[in-house]
C-alpha positions as CSV (number, residue, x, y, z in Angstrom):
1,X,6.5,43.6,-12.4
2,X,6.5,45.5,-9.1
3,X,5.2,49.2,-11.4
4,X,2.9,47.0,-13.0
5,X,1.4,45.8,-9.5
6,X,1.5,49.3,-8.0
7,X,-0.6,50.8,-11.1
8,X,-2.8,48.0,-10.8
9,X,-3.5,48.7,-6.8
10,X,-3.6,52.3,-8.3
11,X,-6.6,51.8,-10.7
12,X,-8.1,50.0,-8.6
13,X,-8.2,52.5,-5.2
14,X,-9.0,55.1,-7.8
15,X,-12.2,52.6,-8.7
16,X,-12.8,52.3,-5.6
17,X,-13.0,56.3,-4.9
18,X,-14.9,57.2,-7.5
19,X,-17.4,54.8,-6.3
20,X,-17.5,55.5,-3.2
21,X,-17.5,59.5,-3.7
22,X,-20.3,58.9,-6.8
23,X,-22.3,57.0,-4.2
24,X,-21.5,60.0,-1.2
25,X,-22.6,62.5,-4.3
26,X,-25.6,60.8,-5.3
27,X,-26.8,61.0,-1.9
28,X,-26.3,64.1,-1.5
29,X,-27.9,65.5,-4.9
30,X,-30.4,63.6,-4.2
31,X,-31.4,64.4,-0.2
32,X,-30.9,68.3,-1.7
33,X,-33.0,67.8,-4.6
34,X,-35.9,65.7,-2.4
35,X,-35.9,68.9,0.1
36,X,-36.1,71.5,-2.4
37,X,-38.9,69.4,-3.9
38,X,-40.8,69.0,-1.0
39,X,-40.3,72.8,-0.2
40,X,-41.4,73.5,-3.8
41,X,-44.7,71.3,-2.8
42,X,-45.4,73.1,0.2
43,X,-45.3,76.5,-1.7
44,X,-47.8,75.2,-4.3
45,X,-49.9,73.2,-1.6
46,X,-50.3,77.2,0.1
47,X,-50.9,78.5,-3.3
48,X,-53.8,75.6,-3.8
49,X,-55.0,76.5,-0.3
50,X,-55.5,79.9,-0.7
51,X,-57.2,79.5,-4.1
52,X,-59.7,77.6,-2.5
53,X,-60.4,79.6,0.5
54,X,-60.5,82.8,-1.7
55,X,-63.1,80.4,-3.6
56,X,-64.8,79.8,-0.4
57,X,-66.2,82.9,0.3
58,X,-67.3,83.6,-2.7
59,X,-69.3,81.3,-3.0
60,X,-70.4,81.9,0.3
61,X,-71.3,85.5,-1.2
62,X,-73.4,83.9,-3.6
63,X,-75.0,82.3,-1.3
64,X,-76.3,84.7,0.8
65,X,-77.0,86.9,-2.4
66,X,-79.3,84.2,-2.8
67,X,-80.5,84.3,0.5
68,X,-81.0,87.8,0.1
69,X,-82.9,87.5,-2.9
70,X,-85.3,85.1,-1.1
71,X,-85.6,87.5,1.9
72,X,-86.8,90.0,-0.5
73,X,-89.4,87.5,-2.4
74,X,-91.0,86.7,1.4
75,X,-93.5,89.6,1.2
76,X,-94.6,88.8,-1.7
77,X,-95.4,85.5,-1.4
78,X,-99.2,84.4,-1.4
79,X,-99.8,80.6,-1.8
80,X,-98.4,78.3,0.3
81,X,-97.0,76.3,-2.3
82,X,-94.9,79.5,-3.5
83,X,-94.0,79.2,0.3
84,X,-92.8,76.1,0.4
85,X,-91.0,76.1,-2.3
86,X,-89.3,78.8,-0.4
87,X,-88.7,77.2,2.4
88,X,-86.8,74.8,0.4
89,X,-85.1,76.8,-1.5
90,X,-83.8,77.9,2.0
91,X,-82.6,74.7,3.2
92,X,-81.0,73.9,0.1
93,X,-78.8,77.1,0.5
94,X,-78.2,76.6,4.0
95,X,-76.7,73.2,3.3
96,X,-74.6,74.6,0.8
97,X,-73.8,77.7,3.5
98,X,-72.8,74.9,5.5
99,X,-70.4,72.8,3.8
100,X,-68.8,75.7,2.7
101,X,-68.3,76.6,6.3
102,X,-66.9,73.4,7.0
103,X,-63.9,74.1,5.2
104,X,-63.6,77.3,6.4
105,X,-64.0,75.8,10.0
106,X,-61.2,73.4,9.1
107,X,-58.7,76.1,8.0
108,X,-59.5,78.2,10.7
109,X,-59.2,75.3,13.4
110,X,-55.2,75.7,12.3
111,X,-52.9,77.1,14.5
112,X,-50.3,78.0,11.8
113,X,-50.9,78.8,8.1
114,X,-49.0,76.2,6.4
115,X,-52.0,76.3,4.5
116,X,-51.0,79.8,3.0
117,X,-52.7,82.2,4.9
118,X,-51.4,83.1,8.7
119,X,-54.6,81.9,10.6
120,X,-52.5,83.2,14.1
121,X,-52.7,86.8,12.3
122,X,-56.5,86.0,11.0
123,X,-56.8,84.9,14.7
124,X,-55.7,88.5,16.2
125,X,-58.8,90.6,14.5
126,X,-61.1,89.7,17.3
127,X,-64.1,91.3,15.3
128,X,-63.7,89.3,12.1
129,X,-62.9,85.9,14.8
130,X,-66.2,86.7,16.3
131,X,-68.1,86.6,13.4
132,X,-66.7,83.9,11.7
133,X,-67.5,81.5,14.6
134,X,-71.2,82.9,14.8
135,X,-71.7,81.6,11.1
136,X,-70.1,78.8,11.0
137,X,-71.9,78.0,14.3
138,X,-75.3,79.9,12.7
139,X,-75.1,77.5,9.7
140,X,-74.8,74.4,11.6
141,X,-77.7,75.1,13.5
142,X,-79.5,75.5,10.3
143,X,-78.5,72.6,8.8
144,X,-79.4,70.4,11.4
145,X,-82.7,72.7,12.4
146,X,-84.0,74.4,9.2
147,X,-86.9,76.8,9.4
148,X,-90.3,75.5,8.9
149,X,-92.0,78.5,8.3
150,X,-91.8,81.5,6.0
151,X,-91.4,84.4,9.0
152,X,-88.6,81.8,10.4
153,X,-86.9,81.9,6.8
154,X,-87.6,85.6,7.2
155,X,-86.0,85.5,10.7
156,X,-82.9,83.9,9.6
157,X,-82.0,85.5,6.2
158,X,-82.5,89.2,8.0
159,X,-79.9,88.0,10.9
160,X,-77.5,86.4,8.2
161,X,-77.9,90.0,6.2
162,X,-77.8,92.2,8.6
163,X,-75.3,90.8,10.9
164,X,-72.7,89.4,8.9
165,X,-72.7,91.2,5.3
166,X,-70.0,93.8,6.8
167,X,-68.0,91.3,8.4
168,X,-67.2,89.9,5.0
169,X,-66.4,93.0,3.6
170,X,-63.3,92.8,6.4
171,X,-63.0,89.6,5.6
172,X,-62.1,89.9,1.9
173,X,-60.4,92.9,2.8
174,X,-58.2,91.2,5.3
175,X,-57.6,88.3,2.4
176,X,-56.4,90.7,-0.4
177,X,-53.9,91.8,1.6
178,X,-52.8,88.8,2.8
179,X,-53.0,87.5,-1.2
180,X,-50.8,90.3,-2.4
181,X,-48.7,89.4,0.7
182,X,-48.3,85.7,-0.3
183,X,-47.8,86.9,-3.9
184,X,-44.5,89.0,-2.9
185,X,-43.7,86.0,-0.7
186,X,-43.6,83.7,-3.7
187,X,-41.8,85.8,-5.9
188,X,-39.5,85.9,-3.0
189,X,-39.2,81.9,-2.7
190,X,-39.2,81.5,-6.5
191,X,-35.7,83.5,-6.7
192,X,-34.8,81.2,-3.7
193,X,-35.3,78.2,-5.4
194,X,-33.5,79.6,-8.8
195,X,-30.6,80.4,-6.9
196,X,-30.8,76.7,-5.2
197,X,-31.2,75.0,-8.3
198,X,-28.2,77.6,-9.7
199,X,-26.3,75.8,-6.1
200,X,-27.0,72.4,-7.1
201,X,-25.7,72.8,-10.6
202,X,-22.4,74.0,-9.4
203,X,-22.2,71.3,-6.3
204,X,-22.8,69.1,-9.3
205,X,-20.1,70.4,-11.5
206,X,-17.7,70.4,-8.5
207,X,-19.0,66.9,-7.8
208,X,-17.9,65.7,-11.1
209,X,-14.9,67.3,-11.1
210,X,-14.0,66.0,-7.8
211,X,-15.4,62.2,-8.4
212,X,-14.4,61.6,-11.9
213,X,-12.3,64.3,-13.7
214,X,-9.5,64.9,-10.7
215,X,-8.9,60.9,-9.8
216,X,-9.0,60.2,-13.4
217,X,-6.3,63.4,-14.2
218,X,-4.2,61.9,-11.2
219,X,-4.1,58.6,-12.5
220,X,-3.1,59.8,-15.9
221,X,-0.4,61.6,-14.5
222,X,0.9,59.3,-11.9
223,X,1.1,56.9,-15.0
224,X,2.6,59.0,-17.3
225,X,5.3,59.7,-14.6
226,X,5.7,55.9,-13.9
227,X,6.0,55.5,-17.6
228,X,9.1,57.8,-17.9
229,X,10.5,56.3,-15.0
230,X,9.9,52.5,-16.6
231,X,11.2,53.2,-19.5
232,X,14.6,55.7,-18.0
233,X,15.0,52.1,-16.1
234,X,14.6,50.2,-19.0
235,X,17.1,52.6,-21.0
236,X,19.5,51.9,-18.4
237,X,18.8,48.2,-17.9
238,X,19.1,48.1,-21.7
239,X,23.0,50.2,-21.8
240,X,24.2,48.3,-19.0
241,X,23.1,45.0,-20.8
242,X,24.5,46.1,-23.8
243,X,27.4,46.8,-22.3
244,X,27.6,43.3,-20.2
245,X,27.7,41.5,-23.2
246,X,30.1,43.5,-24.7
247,X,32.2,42.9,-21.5
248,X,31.4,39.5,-21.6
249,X,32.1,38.8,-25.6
250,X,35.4,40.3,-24.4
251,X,35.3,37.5,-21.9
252,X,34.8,34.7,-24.1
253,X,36.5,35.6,-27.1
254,X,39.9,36.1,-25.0
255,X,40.2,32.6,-23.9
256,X,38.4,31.4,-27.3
257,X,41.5,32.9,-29.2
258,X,43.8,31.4,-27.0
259,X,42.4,27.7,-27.1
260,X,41.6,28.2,-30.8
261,X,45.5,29.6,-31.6
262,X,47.0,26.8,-29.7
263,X,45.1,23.6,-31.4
264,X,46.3,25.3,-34.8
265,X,49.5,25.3,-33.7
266,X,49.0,21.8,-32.6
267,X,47.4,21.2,-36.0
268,X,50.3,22.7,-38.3
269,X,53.3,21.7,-36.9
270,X,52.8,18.1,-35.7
271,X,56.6,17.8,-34.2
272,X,56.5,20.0,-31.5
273,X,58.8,19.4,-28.3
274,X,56.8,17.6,-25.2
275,X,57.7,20.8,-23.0
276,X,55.8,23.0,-25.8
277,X,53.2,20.6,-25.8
278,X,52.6,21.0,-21.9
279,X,53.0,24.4,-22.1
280,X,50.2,24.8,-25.3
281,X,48.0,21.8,-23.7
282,X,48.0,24.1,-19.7
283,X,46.8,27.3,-21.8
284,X,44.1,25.2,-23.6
285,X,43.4,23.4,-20.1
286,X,43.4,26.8,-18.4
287,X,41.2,29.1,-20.9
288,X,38.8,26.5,-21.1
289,X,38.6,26.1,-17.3
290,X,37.7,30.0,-17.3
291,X,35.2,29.7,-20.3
292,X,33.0,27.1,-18.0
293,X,33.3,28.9,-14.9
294,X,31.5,32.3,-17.0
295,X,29.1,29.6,-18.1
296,X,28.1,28.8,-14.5
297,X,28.2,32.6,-13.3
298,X,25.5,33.4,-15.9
299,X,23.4,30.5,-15.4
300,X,23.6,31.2,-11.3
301,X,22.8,34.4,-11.5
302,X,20.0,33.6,-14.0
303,X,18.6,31.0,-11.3
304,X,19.0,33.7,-8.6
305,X,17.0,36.3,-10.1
306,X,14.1,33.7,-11.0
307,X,13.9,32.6,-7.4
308,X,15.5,28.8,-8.4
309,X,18.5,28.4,-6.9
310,X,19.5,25.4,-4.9
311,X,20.9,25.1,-1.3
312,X,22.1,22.2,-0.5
313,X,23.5,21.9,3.1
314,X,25.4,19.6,5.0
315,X,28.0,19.0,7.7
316,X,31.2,21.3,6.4
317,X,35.4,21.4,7.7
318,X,35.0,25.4,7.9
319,X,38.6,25.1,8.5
320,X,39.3,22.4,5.9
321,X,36.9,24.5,3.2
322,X,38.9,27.8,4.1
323,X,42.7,25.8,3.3
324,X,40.9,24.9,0.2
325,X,40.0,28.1,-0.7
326,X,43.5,29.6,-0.2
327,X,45.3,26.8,-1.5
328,X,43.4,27.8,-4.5
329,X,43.5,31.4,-4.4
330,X,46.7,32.1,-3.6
331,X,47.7,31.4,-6.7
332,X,46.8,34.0,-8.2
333,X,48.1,36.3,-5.3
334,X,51.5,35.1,-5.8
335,X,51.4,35.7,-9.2
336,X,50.8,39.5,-8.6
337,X,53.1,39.3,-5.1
338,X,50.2,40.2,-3.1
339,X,50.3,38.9,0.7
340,X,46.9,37.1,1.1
341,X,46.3,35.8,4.6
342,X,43.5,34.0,5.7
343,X,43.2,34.8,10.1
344,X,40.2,33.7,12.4
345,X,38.9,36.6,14.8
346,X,37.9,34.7,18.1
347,X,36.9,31.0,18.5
348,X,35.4,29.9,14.9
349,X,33.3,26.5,14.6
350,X,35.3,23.5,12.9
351,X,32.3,21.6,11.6
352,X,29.1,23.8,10.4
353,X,25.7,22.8,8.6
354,X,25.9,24.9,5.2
355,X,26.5,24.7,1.4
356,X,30.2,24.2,0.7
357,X,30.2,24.9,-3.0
358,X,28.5,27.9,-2.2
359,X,30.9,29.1,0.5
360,X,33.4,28.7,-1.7
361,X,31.6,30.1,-5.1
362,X,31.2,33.6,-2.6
363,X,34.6,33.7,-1.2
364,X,36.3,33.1,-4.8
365,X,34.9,35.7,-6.0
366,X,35.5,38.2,-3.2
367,X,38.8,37.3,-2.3
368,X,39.5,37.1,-6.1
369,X,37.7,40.6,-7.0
370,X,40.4,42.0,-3.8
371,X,43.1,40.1,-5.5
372,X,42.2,41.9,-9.4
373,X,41.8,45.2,-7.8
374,X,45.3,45.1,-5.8
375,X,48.0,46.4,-7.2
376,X,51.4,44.3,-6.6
377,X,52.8,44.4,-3.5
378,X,50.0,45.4,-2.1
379,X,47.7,43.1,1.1
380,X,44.1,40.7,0.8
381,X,43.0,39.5,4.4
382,X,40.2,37.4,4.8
383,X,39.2,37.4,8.6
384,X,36.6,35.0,9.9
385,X,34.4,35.4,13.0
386,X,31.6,34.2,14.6
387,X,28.6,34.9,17.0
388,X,26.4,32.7,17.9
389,X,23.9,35.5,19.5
390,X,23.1,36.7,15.7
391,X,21.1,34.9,13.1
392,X,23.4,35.4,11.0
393,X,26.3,33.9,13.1
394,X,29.1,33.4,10.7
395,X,31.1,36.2,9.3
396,X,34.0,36.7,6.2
397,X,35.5,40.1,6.2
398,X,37.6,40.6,3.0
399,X,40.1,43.4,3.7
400,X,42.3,44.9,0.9
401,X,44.6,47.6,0.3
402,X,43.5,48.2,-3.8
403,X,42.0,50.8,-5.5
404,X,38.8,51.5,-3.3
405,X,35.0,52.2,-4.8
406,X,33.6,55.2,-5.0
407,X,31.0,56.3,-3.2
408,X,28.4,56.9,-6.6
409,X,29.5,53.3,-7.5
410,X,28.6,51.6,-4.5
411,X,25.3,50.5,-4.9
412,X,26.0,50.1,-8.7
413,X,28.2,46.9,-8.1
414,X,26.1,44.7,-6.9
415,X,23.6,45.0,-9.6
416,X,23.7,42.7,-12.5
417,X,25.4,43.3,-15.9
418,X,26.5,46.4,-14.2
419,X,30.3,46.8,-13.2
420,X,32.3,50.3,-12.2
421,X,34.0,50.9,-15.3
422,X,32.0,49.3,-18.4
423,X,34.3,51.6,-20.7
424,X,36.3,50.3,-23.6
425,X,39.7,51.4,-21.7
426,X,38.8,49.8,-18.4
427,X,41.7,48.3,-16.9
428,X,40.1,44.8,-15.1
429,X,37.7,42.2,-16.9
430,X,35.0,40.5,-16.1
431,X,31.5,40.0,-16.8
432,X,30.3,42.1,-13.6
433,X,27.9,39.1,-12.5
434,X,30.2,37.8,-9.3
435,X,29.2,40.6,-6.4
436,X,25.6,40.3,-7.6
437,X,25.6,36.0,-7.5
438,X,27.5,36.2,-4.2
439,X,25.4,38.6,-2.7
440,X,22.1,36.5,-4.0
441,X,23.7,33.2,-2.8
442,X,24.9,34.9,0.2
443,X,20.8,36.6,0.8
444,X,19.2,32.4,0.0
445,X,22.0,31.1,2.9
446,X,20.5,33.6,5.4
447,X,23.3,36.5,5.2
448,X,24.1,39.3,3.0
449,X,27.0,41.1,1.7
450,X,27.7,44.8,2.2
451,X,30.3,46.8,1.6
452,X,31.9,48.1,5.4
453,X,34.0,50.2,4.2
454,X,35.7,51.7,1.3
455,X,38.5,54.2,0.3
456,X,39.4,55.4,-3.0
457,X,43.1,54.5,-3.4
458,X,43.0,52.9,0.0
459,X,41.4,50.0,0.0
460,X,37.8,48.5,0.8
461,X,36.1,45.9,3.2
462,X,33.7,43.7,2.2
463,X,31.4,42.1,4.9
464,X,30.0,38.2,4.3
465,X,27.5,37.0,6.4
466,X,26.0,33.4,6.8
467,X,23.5,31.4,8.8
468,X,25.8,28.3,9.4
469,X,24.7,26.3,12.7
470,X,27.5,24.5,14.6
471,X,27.5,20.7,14.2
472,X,28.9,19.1,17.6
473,X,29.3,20.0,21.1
474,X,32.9,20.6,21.0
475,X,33.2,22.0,17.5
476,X,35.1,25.5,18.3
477,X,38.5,26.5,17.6
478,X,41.3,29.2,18.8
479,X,42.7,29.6,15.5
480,X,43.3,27.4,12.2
481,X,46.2,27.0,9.6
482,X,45.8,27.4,5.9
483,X,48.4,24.5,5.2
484,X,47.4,22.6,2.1
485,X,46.8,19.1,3.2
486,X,48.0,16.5,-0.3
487,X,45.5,14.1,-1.5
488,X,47.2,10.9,-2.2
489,X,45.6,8.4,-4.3
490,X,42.9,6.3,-3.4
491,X,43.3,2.5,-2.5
492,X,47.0,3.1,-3.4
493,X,46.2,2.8,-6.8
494,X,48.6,4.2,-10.0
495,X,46.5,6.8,-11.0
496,X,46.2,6.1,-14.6
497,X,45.8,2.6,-13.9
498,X,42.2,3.2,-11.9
499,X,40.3,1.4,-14.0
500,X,42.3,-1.7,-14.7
501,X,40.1,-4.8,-15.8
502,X,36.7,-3.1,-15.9
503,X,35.6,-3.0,-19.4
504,X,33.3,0.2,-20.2
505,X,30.9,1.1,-23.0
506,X,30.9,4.6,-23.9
507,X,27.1,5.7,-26.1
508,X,27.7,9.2,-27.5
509,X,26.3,10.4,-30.9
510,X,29.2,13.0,-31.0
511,X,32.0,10.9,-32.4
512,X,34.8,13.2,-31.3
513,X,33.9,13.1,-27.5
514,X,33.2,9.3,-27.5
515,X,36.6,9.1,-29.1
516,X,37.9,11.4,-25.9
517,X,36.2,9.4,-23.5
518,X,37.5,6.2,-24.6
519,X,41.0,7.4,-24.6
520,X,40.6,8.9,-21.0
521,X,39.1,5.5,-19.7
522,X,41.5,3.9,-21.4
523,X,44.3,5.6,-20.0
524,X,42.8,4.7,-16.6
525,X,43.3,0.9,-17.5
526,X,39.8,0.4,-18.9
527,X,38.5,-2.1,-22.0
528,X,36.4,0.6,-23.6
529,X,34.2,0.0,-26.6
530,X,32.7,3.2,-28.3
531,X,28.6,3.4,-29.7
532,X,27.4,6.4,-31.7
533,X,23.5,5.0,-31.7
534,X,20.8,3.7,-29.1
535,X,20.5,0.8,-31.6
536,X,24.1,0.2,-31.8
537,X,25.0,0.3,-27.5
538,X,22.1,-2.3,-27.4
539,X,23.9,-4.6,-29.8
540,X,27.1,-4.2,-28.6
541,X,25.5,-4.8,-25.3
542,X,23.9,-8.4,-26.3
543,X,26.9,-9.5,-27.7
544,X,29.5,-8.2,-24.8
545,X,29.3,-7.9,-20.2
546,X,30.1,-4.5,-19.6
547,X,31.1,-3.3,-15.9
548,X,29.6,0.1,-17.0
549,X,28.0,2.2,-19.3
550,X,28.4,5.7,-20.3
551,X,25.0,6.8,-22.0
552,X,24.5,10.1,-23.6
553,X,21.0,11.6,-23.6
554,X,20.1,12.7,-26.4
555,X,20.9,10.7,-29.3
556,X,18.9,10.8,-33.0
557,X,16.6,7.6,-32.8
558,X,16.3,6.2,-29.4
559,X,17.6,8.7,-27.2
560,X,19.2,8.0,-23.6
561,X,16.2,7.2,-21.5
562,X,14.9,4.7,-24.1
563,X,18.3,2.9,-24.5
564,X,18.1,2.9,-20.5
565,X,15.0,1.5,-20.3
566,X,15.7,-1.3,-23.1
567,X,18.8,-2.1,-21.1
568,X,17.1,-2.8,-17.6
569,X,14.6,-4.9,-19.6
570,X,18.0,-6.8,-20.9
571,X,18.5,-7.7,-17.1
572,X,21.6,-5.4,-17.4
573,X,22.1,-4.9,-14.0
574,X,25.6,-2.9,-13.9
575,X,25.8,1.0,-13.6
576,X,24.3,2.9,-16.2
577,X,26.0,6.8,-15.9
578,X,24.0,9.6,-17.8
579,X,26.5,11.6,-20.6
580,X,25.1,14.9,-20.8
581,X,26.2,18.7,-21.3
582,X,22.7,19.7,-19.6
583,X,24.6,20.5,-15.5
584,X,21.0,22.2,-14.3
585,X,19.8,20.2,-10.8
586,X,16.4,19.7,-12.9
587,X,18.1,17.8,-15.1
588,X,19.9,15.9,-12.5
589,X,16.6,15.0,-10.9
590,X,15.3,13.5,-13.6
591,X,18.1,11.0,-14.8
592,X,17.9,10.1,-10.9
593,X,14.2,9.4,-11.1
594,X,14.3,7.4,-14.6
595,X,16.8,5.2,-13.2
596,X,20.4,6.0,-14.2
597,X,22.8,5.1,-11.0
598,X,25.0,8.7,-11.9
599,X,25.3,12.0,-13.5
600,X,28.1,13.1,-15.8
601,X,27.9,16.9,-17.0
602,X,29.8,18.0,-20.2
603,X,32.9,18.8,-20.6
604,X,34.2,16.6,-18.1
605,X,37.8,16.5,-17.5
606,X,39.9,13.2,-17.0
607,X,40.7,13.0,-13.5
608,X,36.6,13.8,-12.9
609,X,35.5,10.9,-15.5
610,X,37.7,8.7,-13.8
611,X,36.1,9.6,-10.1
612,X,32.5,9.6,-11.5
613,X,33.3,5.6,-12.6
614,X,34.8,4.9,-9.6
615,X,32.0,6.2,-7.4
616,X,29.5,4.7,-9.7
617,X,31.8,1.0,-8.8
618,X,32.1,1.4,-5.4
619,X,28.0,2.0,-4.9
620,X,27.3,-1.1,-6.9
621,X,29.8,-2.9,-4.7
């Protein structure tokens, strides 16, 4: 899940990128492309301005051609209507001499030619400036005073002529050049802009290349790599699975032939001796025992690694749990001869707020693994400390002198399904779950578990750490002993004779383990009647006053919460205990919450039926 998150952040800041970077491109394409536009329209706008001040004089040529033309006429001229006619013609032309001249005034009013032509260059020829001014000034006189008569018409046309034909030879000269001079300029900008446009294409390419093609090669790639990692993970997750459940078919099938072997010897040769009996009856008893302990290993380690597992704390003997634990324990040390010791380093707290069945669930099965991987004779200490200055305050070391760990297997053992040797020679069983569930358990109480130290052929040091918060004032201890206190019965009571005058109903579908329950009960002094049906427990129930009931939950027909809810409804009053082989908490909960006043998970042994009953009594009471 944690690749899948991580490619998913990666698409995304690789959207994110290439937006951003399209967005920073765009920009920039476009602010280049707007200025080399603009430029582009400046260089036509001088190309439109010099068209029409090249334009401009000639038709102010043609003008005074036609001025000229008139001029000559004047001599001839002999009625005054042919005169006024060409005094008109005169005005006529000078308006249009005028106009024309208003552009030219406008242009030459510029400082800088951004028009096209230089006017600061046009400025420097003070001849040509001279004469420009007197006809644009000339003609605006005109225009605003024309000549009445023909010798004024005369008058003006020989001062136009005379004066200012030559200038305009200059004039055009002076604009050819500067033409041919714009024309080489433009040729010039042209292969400017080509080679900008030429720029832009590349920035473009280099753009895209950077935006789109390089994040989206990256991304390919980084997934690609991730994918080979994934799936080398999931080719080792996948061997080391395989090879846990061929460790733990090993697991199961050892005990299974045990237990299965003894019943058919049981079975075939009904006159066996009461010792052989004991002896078959504490293998069956024993194998069985370790088949429901792999049973819980799997399904705590399955709760650990979806986050579900429950901590339930409360006020603990730290130095009762520990006697417990090593009354247990050492057991198996003895059988090897191994010297296990159990030792407090400094003052320790006798009463603690933590998880007993946890505490013990970790330290059996690290003081266990140090037993297995000790060879006989050899030592197992389990040292306890604490400091209240550290979160977490409480402290196991497990100290042995077995085999050791080496160093390319240290991380490996606390993984699940995974175990040092998973060969078919290996030496030691075991599923390989119990370092990885302790560890997990060890992580949810507020600790952790790490290996100290460890030394092939030497030995190796586990370190447990706990939250545990001290529960009373004067609660700390110098030292503590590990002698195994003896439990003597309850109420002084025979202990198969528990149960004497309460009279039971036992509700199981399962004929065979309503037949074992009866004969446990009964051997604890109970009246026991058996039902294999809802339907059947209600009528035995009409017809009978039970002190207790013993209800499985799922039953063909009415099923255990119905048959408890027809049974309150009876007015049946007495405790009603839910039969089950479902031991999750969930399921706990929710026989609490329909009603039933206990919770019996399958297989149950006697002296445990017995206790649940009991308990379930004494409430009621």
């Amino acid at each position: 899940m944690k690749q899948v998150r991580d490619i998913n952040k990666q698409i995304k800041k690789t959207k994110s990128k290439f937006i951003l970077f399209s967005v920073i491109g765009l920009l920039i394409i476009f602010t280049a492309s707007i200025l080399a536009f603009q430029y582009h329209r400046h260089f036509i706008n001088q190309q439109k301005t010099i068209q029409v001040l090249y334009k401009t004089f000639n038709d102010q040529i043609y003008i005074m051609h036609e001025m000229t033309l008139i001029g000559e006429k004047i001599p001839y001229l002999e009625s005054e209507e042919k005169k006024s006619k060409t005094i008109n013609q005169f005005k006529t032309l000078t308006l249009a001499l005028n106009e024309k001249n208003k552009v030219l005034k406008k242009w030459f009013s510029l400082r800088q030619g951004n028009l096209g032509v230089n006017s600061g260059s046009f400025q420097d020829k003070q001849e040509l400036k001279k004469k420009i001014e007197s006809l644009i000034l000339k003609t605006e006189k005109l225009a605003q005073h024309p000549p009445q008569t023909i010798e004024a018409v005369k008058n003006e046309i020989s001062y136009l002529t005379t004066h200012l034909q030559s200038g305009f030879d200059d004039i055009f000269a002076f604009f050819d050049t500067h033409v041919n001079a714009q024309y080489q300029s433009t040729l010039v900008t042209l292969d400017k802009v080509g080679i900008l446009l030429i720029i832009l294409c590349i920035v473009e390419i280099f753009l895209v290349w950077l935006l789109v093609f390089k994040p989206l090669f990256s991304m390919v790639v980084n997934q690609q790599e991730r994918f080979v990692d994934t799936l080398f993970e999931a080719n080792t997750a996948s061997r080391s699975k395989t090879d846990f459940l061929a460790n733990i078919s090993h697991e199961i099938r050892t005990p299974m032939t045990s237990i299965l072997g003894y019943v058919d010897l049981l079975k075939s040769k009904p006159n066996h001796t009461k010792e052989e009996l004991h002896s078959f009856l504490q293998v069956i008893d024993k194998n069985a025992s370790h088949l429901l302990s792999l049973i819980d290993e799997i399904l705590d380690v399955s709760k650990i690694e979806a986050g579900k597992i429950d901590i339930k704390k409360e006020a603990v003997d730290l130095p009762k749990l520990l006697n417990e634990v090593y009354s247990l324990i050492n057991v198996k040390a003895r059988e090897k001869k191994i010297y296990l010791e159990f030792k407090n380093e400094g003052q320790i707290p006798k009463i603690v707020h933590t998880d007993p069945k946890r505490i013990k669930q970790i330290l059996f099965n690290t003081v266990g693994n140090a037993i297995k991987f000790t060879e006989e004779n050899g030592r197992v200490e389990l040292v306890v400390s604490y400091n209240p200055e550290l979160k977490d305050n409480l402290c196991f070391r497990v100290i042995d002198t077995g085999l050791g760990i080496p160093k390319d297997k240290v991380n490996k053992i606390f993984k699940p399904f995974e175990q040092s040797d998973t060969s078919n020679s290996r030496k030691f069983g075991g599923t390989g779950l119990g370092l990885a569930l302790s560890r997990g358990i060890a992580r949810k109480l507020g600790g952790n578990i790490t290996i100290e130290s460890s030394e092939v052929n030497k030995g190796t040091t586990f370190k447990i750490t706990l939250c545990a918060n001290i529960v009373g004032e004067y609660s700390l201890l110098e030292r503590f002993s590990t002698n195994v206190e003896q439990n003597p019965d309850s109420n002084g009571l025979d202990k198969d004779k528990q149960l004497y005058g309460k009279k039971i109903l036992v509700v199981d579908d399962a004929f065979e383990n309503a037949r074992l329950f009866k004969i446990f009960l009964t051997k604890a002094g109970a009246e026991t009647d058996v039902a294999t049906s809802g339907v059947e427990a209600l009528n035995l129930t009409q017809n009978n006053k039970y002190d207790l009931v013993l209800l499985d939950l799922q039953m063909p027909g009415l099923d255990g919460f119905e048959v408890l809810r027809e049974l309150r409804k009876m007015s049946f009053d007495n405790p009603i205990l839910a039969l089950t082989a479902h031991a999750m908490d969930e399921e706990k909960q929710k026989t609490k919450k329909a009603g039933f006043d206990g919770h019996i998970s399958k297989p149950v042994k006697y002296d445990e039926l017995v206790e649940h009953v009991r308990s379930a009594q004494r409430r009621q009471a």
